[in-house]
N, C-alpha and C positions, 0 to 999 in steps of 0.2 A: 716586591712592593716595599716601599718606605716606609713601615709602620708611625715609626716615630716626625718622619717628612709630613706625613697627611696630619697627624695627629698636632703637629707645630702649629701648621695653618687653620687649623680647626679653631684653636686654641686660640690664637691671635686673629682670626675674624670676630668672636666673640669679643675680644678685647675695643676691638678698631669699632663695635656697632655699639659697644657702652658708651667710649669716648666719643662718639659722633654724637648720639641722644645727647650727653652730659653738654655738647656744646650747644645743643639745639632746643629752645623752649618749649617749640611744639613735640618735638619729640619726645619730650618729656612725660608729657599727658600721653603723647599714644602708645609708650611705652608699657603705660599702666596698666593698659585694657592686657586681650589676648590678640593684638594685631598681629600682622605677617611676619614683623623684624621677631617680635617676643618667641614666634613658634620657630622660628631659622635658627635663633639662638638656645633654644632646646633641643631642638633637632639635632645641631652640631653636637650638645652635649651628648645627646643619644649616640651619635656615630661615633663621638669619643671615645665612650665607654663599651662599646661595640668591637673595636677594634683593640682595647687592651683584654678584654675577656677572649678574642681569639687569639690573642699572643700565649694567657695565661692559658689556655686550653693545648694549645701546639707545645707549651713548656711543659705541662702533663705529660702531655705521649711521651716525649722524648723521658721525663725522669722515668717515668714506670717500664719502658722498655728498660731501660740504662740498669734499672733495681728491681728487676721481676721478683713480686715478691706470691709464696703459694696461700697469702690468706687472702687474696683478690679474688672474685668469685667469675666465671666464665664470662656473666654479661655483664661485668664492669670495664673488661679489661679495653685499655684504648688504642684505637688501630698506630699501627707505625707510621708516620709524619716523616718527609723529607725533605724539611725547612729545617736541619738540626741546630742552625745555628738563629734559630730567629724564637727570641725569646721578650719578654719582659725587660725593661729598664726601668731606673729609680724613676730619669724622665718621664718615662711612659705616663708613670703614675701620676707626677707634676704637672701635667699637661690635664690630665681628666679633670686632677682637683681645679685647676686654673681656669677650665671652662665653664665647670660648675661653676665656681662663681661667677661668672657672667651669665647664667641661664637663665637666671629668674629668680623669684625670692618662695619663699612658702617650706614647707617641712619637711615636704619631699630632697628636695635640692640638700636642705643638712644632712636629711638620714644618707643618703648617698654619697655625699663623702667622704660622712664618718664609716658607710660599709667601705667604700674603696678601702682606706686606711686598715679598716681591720683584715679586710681579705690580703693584702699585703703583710701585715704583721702574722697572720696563720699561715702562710704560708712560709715564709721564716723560720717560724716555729715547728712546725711538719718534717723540712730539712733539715735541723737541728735533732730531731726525734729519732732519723732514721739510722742504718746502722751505720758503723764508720768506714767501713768497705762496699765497693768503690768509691772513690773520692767524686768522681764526674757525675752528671754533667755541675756544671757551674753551681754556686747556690742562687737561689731566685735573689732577688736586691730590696735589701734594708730599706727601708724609710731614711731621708735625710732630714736635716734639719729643716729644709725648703719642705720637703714633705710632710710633716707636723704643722709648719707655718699654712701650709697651702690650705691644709684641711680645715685648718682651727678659721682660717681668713675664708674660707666658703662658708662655711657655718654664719661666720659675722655676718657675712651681706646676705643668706637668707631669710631675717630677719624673723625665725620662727621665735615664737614665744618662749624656747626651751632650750635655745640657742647659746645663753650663759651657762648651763647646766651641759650642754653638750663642749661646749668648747675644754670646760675645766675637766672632763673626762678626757678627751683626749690629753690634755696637759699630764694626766696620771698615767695616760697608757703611753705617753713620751718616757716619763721616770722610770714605769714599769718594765719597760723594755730595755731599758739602759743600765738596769739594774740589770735584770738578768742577763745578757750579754757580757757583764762586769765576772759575774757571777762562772758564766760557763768558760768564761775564757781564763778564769783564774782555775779552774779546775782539771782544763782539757787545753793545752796551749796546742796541740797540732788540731780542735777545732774548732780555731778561732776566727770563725767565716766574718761574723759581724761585731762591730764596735760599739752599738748605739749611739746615741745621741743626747745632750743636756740642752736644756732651753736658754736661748737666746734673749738679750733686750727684748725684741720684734716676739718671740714668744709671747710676752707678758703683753705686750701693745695690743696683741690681737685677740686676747682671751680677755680685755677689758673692752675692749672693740667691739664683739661679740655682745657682752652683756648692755653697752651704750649704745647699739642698736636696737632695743627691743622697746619700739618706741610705744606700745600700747601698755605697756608694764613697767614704767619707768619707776614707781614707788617701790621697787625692790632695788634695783639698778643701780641706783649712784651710793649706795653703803655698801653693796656688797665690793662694787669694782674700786673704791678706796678703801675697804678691808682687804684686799688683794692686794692693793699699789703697797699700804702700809705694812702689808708681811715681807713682802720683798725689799721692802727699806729697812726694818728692824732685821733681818736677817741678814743681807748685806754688811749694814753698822756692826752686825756682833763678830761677823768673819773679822773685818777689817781689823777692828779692835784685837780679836787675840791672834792676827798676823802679826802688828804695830806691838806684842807683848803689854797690852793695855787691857785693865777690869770692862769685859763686857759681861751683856746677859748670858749666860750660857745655853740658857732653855730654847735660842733660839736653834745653838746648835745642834744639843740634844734629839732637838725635837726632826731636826735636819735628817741626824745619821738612823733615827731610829723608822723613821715614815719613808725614808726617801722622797720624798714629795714636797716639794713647794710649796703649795696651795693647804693651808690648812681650813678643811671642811668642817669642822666644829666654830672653826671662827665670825662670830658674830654673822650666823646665821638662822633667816627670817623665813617661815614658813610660809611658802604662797605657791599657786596653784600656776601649772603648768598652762599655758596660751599657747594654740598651734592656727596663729594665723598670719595673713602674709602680710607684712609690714614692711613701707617704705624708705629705706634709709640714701643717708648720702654718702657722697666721695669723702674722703678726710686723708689724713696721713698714713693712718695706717693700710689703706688701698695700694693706696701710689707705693709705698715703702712693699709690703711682699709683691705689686706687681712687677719694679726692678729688680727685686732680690732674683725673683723666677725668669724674668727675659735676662740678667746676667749670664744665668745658669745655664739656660739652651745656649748661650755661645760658650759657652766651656766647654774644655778637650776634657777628653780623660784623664787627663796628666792634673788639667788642673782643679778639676770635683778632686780626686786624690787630695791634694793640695788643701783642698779647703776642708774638706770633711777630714782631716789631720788637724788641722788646726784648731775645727771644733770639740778636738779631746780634750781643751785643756779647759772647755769650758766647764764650770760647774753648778751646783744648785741654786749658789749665793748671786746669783746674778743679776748686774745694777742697772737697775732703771733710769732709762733714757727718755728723754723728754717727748717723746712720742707717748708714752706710756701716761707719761703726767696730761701730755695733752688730750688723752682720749678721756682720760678718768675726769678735769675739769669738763671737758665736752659733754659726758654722760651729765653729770648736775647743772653745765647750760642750760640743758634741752627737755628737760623733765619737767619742765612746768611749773614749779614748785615757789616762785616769785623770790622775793626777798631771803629768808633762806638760804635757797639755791646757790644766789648770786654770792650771798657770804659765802658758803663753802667753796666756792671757785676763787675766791679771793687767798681764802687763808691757804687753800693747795697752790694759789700761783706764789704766795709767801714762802710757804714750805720750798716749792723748789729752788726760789729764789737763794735760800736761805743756806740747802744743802749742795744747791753750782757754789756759793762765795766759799762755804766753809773746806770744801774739798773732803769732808766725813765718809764721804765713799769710794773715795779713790784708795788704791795701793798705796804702800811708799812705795819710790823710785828707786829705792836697794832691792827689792824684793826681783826675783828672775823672773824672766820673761813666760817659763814655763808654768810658776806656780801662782801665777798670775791669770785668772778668770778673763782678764779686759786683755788678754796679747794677741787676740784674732786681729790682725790688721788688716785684714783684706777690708774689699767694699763693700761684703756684703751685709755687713751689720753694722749701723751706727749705736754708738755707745755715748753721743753726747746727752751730757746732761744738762741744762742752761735755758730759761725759757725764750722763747724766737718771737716772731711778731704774732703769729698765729694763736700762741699760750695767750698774750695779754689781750688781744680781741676778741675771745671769749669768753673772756670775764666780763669781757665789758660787752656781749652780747646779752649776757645773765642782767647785768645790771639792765642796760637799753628795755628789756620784758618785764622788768620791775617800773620803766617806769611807763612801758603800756601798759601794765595791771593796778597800776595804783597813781591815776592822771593828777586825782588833786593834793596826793602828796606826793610826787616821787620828784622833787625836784634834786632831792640830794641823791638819788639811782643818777641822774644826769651828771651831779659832782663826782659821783664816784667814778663814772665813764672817762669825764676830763683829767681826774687828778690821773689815770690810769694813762691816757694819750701824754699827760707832761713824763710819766716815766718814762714811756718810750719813747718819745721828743730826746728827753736826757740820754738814755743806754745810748739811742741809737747813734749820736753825735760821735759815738767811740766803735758801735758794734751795728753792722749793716744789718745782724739777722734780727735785729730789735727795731730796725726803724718804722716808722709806723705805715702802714699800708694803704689803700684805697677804704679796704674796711672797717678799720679804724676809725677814721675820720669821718666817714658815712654813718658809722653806727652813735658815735658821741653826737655827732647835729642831731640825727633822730632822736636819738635820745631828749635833746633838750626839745626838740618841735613837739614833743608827747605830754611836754608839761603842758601847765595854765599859770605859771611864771609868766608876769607882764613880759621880762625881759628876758625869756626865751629867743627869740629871733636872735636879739644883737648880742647872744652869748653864741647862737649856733654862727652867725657870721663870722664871729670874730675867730672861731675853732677854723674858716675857711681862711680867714684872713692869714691865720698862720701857718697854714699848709703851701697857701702862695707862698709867702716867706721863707721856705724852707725847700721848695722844691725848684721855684724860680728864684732863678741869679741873673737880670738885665736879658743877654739874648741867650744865654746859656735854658732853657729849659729840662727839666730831668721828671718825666711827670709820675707820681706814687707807683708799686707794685698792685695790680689787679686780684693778686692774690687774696683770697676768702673767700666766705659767700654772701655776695648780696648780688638782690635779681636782678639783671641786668646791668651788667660791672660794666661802665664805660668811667672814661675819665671826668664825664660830666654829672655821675653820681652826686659828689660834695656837694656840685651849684644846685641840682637837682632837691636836696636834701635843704636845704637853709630855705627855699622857694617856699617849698612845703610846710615849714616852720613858719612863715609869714600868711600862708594861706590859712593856717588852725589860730594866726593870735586874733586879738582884739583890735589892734593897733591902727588905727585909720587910718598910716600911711602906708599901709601894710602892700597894697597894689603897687607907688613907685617904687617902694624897697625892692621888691621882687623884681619888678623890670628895669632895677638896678642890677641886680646883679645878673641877668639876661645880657643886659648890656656888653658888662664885663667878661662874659661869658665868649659874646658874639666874638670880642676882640684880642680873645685867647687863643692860644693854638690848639685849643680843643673846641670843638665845632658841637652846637647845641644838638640834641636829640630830640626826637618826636617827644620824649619823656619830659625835658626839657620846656618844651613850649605845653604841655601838659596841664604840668604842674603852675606854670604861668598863668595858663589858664583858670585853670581850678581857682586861684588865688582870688582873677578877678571873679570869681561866679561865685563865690563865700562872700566876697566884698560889695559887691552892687553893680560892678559894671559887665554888665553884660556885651555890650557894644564892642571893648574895647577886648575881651575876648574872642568876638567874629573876627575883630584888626588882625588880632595875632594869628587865629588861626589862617586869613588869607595870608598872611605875611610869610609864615611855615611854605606855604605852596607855594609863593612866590619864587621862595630861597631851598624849592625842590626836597624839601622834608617832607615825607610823606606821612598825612594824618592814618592816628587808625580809629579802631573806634572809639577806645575813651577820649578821644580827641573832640569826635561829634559829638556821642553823650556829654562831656563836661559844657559845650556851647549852649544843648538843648537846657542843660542843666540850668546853666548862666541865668538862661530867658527867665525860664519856671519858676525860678524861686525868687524870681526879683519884685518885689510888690511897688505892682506899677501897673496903672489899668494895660492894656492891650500886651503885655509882655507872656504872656500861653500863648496868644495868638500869633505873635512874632516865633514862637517856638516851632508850632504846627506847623506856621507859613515854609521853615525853615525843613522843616522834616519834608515834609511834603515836596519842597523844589529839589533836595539829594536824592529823594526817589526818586522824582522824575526824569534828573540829569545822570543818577545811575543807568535807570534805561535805555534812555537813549544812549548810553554810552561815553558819554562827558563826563564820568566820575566814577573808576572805577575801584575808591580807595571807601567811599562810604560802604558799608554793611549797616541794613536794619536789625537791632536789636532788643529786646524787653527795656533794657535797661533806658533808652533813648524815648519810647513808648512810653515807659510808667512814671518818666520824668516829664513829659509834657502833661500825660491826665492828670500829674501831682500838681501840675504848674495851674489847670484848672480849680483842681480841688482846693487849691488856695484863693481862687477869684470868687467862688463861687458865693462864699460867704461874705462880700463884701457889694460896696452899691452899684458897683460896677459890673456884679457879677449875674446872678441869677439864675433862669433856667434854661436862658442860651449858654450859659457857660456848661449847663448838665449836658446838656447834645452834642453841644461839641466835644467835648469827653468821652461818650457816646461813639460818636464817630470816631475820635480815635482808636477807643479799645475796639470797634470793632475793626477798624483796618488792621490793628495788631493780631485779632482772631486769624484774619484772613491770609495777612502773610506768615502765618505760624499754618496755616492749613495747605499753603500750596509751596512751602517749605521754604521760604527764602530766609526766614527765621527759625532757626532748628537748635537742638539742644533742650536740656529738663526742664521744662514747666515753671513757674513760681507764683504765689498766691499775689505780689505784690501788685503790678497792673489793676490786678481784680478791687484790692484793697484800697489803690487812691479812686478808683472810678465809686467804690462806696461811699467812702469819704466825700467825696463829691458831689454826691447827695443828699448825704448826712447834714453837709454846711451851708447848704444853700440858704441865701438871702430872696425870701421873695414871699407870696401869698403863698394864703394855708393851701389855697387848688396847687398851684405850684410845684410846693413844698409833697403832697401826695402824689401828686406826678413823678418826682424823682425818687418818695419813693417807691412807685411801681418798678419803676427799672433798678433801682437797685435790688427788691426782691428777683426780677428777674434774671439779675445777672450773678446772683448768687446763687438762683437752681440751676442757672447754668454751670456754674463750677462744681456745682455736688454732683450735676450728672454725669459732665465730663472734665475729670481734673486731669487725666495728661492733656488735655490744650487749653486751660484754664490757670492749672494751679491747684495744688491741694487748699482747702478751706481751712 
C-alpha cells in the first residue's frame, strides 16, 4: 500500500473542497454548520492521521527488534512487522498537518497539530538517546521547514482563541530544536543524523497569521503581532549593521545568541485570558503562500528536499520580513474593529514598509558571500520580497472605507484618505504592475465615499470610476482590473455597482437619472450588468420616489434574461411601501400576491417568499394608516398579510430564524391609525392580540 499516495489524495481533496466553498457563496454558509462536505473533511483528517500513526507503529517494531533492549518489560514488547521498509516520512507528516488545516476550525484541530509536531520531534529525540550501536535502522525524519510552517499555518486557520499563543510556541520549539541539533552535531560528528531548522520569512507570516485570525479577541492581536513584525525588523537592522562594519544596537544581538529565539516573550506583553472558540477566518496570503510551499514539496525527488533543506542551513535567526508578513500584521489592525485608530496604524505600517523596500536598510551588501548570507535560498520556496503590492495599500484603505461606515457624519476625510491612497497606487503602478490598483481598490474608495453625507459624494465616487475607465480602457483595446481581494461578489461590474449605491444614499434629486446613467454606460461596456447591478438601480429609485420606474427595470432584467433574486423582489415591494402615495401598499400586496400566484402555477420560478418582502408591504401599510387615506381598512389589510406571512412560514415555503420585525410593523400599524376612538380600539385589539401571539409562540413569530 502507498502510504504516502493515499495520504497525497487525502490531503488534496481537503484542499480542492476549501477552494470549491471559497468560490461558492452558498457554500459558504453551509460550510458553517456541521453539514456532510464539513464531516468528509474531518473524516479525511481522521484517516490522515490514521495512517501516519500505523506507519509510526510499524517503525516501532522494526527499531525495537533492530535494538532489543532488556529493560522492555514482556507485555511491551512489539511483534515483528514484515513491512521493514515502510516507515514514516517528513511528507507523511506534511500531509496530516496540510489537512488539518482544511478540517475545520475549533481547538481540537490546533491541539492536533501541534501533537503531530511534537510526537515527531520525540521521537527524534528518543533515537538520538539511544545507544550508538547499531547504526540501523534509519533515524525516524526531522521536521522541515515545511513542517513548522504547516503546523504553525493549521493552528492560523483553526481560529482557536489560543492560537497566537500556540503558534509562537511552536516558533520556540523550531529554535529549540535547531539549537540542539547544533549542539549534538558539534559534540558527536559521527552522530549527526539531523540538522534542524531556522525560521523562514513565511515563518514569521504565519505566527502573525495566527494571531490576525483570532477574530473574537482582536484587542490583544494587532500589538502583539506588530511587537513581533517590529523585533524582527530591529533585529535584522542590527545584524545588517554590524555585517556593513557600522554602530548598531547590539542588545539585539545579544539578546539573539543568549535566547536563541526570535520572539521575545517579555515584549510588550498584555495579560488576557485564553478564548477556546471556533472562529471564522479567511483566505489571505499567507494560506495560498504555505499551501504552494507544500504542493511544491510533494513533487520534489529526494535529491531535491536534500537540495532545499541544504540550503536552508544558511538560514539564520536575523531573518527579514517579507511583505507577506507586513501584510498580515496591517490586515490584523484592518479587521479588529477599532475605527479611526486602526486605520492610522495600518497607514503608518504601510509608511514603514514603504520606507524600509526605498531605503534597502535590510538588505546585505552585495560583497558579502552567498553563504553568509541569510537571504541566498534561491529557490521558490520562499519569497523574501519586501515592497508593498496592491493587496498592502487596499487594506489600509479597507481600515479607512470602516472608518467611514462608523463615523457617517464625519468621515468624509476616511473617504480622502481612501483616494489619496488609490492616487499612490495610480502612480507606483504606471512603473510597477504589483502596485496597480485592483478591482478592490476602486470598489472600496467609491464606498467609501457613498458612506458619507457629503453633498458631493456621488460625483467624487464617479469621478474615482471615471478614472478607472481611463486607465484601463484604451479606444478597442480593453484591459479590465485584477479581481483580486475581497469584496462580495467580485465581478467587473462591482465599480458601476458601487457609484449606483452612492447615488441611491445622497440627497440629490437627480440622483435616479445619474444612476440610470451610469446603467447605461454600463449596458454598453464589455462588461454585462449583474442582477447586483439592476439591484442596486433599483434600490435607487425606491429611496427616491419612483416606484414604477423600478417595476420598468426590474421587467427590463427579464427581458435581457438576468435572472432577478430576491432582493430583487424585496427592493420592488420596498419601492411601493415606502412611497407616500394613497394606494401604493396596495400596489405592493397586489404585486406580492400575483408572484405567488405565478410562482405556483409555475410561470415564475425565480420569486421566493420571504420576511423581508412581507414586513415591507405591512410597513408600507403602517405608513397609510395614519393618514386620510388610511384607516381601519388599512389595519386588515395588514392583518391579512401578516397572516398570509404566518401561514407560508407554517407550511414552509418560508423557512429560516424567526424575526420580531413583521410582528413590529403590523403594531405600528395599529399604533398610527387615523380613524374613530371605536376604530382606533379595534386595532388595538388585534395588536394586543398579535403580541400574545408572539410571546406564545416566538419561533414562528419572532422573539418580542
Amino acid at each position: 500500500m502507498d502510504f504516502d499516495g493515499v495520504m497525497t489524495k487525502l490531503s488534496r481533496f481537503n484542499s480542492e473542497m476549501e477552494s470549491e466553498a471559497n468560490d461558492n457563496i452558498d457554500e459558504r454558509v453551509f460550510r458553517r454548520g456541521h453539514g456532510e462536505k464539513s464531516s468528509l473533511k474531518r473524516e479525511a483528517a481522521d484517516k490522515c492521521i490514521e495512517l501516519l500513526q500505523a506507519l509510526e507503529r510499524n517503525y516501532d517494531c522494526i527499531l525495537q527488534h533492530a535494538r532489543p533492549s532488556d529493560d522492555v518489560a514482556p507485555d511491551d514488547v512489539l511483534p515483528e512487522t514484515k513491512h521493514s521498509q515502510l516507515m514514516p516520512s517528513a511528507s507523511s507528516y506534511n500531509h496530516v498537518l496540510h489537512t488539518l488545516a482544511h478540517s475545520g476550525k475549533g481547538q481540537r484541530v490546533a491541539a492536533e497539530a501541534s501533537a503531530t509536531l511534537d510526537r515527531m520531534l520525540d521521537r527524534c529525540r528518543k533515537y538520538l538517546d539511544m545507544t550508538k550501536d547499531p547504526p540501523l535502522p534509519l533515524p525516524p525524519p526531522e521536521p522541515t521547514i515545511i513542517t513548522f510552517n504547516s503546523t504553525i499555518h493549521a493552528i492560523a486557520k483553526s481560529g482557536a482563541g489560543s492560537s497566537g499563543y500556540m503558534a509562537e510556541e511552536v516558533f520556540s520549539k523550531m529554535e529549540e530544536w535547531h539549537s540542539q541539533c547544533r549542539v549534538q552535531n558539534e559534540s558527536d560528528e559521527n552522530r549527526s543524523f539531523y540538522k534542524g531548522v531556522a525560521p523562514d520569512p513565511r515563518t514569521l507570516a504565519v505566527v502573525l497569521d495566527a494571531w490576525a485570525n483570532r477574530d473574537e479577541v482582536k484587542g490583544f492581536a494587532p500589538e502583539r503581532a506588530e511587537s513581533i513584525l517590529n523585533m524582527a525588523i530591529n533585529r535584522r537592522r542590527a545584524y545588517v549593521k554590524s555585517v556593513r562594519g557600522e554602530d548598531s544596537d547590539s542588545s539585539y544581538l545579544d539578546s539573539e545568541v543568549e535566547s536563541d529565539s526570535f520572539i521575545d516573550y517579555d515584549d510588550d506583553i498584555i495579560e488576557e485570558e485564553y478564548v477556546d472558540e471556533e472562529l471564522a477566518t479567511g483566505e489571505d496570503d499567507v494560506q495560498q503562500s504555505a499551501e504552494a510551499e507544500l504542493e511544491v514539496k510533494e513533487e520534489a525527488t529526494d535529491d531535491s528536499e536534500a537540495e532545499y533543506l541544504q540550503s536552508k542551513e544558511s538560514c539564520g535567526p536575523f531573518l527579514r520580513p517579507n511583505t507577506v508578513a507586513f501584510n498580515t500584521c496591517i490586515n490584523t489592525w484592518a479587521t479588529c474593529g477599532r475605527g479611526r485608530m486602526a486605520a492610522v496604524r495600518t497607514q503608518e505600517l504601510l509608511s514603514q514598509m514603504e520606507a524600509i523596500s526605498e531605503s534597502g536598510e535590510l538588505d546585505m551588501p552585495d560583497t558579502i558571500d552567498a553563504d553568509g548570507d541569510i537571504d541566498s535560498d534561491e529557490s521558490s520556496f520562499v519569497d523574501h520580497s519586501l515592497r508593498p503590492n496592491a493587496r498592502s495599500y487596499s487594506m489600509v484603505m479597507k481600515a479607512w472605507a470602516n472608518v467611514a461606515k462608523m463615523e457617517r457624519w464625519s468621515s468624509e476625510d476616511a473617504a480622502e484618505q481612501c483616494e489619496d491612497i488609490l492616487n499612490r497606487m495610480e502612480l507606483r503602478g504606471a512603473s510597477d504592475v504589483s502596485v496597480r490598483p485592483n478591482l478592490v481598490a476602486y470598489v472600496t474608495t467609491i464606498t467609501a465615499w457613498s458612506r458619507t453625507k457629503a453633498a458631493h459624494a456621488p460625483s467624487r465616487a464617479e469621478h474615482i470610476l471615471n478614472r478607472m475607465i481611463d486607465l484601463y480602457y484604451d479606444g478597442n483595446d480593453v484591459e479590465l482590473p485584477s479581481l483580486e481581494g475581497d469584496v462580495e461578489h467580485a465581478k467587473h461590474d462591482a465599480p458601476f455597482n458601487a457609484v449606483i449605491t452612492a447615488y441611491a444614499r445622497s440627497s440629490d434629486p437627480n440622483a435616479a437619472e445619474r444612476a440610470f446613467a451610469v446603467l447605461e454606460r454600463l449596458e454598453v461596456s464589455p462588461i454585462a450588468p449583474t442582477v447586483f447591478t439592476y439591484n442596486a438601480v433599483m434600490d435607487v429609485c425606491a429611496k427616491h420616489g419612483d416606484p414604477e420606474r423600478a417595476l420598468q427595470t426590474l421587467e427590463k432584467m427579464q427581458a435581457l434574461s438576468v435572472t432577478p433574486d430576491s432582493t430583487s423582489y424585496d427592493t420592488i415591494l420596498n419601492a411601493f411601501a415606502r412611497h407616500d402615495k394613497s394606494g401604493s401598499a396596495d400596489r405592493a400586496w397586489e404585486l406580492l400576491r400575483q408572484w405567488e400566484e405565478d410562482r405556483a402555477a409555475g410561470e415564475n420560478d425565480t420569486f421566493i417568499p420571504s420576511q423581508v418582502g412581507y414586513s415591507a408591504v405591512i410597513n408600507g401599510f403602517a405608513k397609510a394608516s395614519g393618514t386620510e387615506y388610511g384607516g381601519m381598512s388599512t389595519v386588515k389589510k395588514a392583518k391579512e398579510v401578516y397572516d398570509r406571512l404566518i401561514q407560508q412560514k407554517e407550511i414552509g415555503v418560508i423557512y429560516g430564524e424567526s424575526d420580531p420585525v413583521a410582528n413590529s410593523c403590523f403594531l405600528n400599524c395599529c399604533a398610527n391609525i387615523y380613524g374613530t376612538r371605536a376604530e382606533r380600539k379595534e386595532a388595538l385589539i388585534l395588536a394586543i392580540k398579535a403580541f400574545e401571539e408572539m410571546k406564545r409562540d416566538p419561533s414562528l413569530h419572532g422573539e418580542p
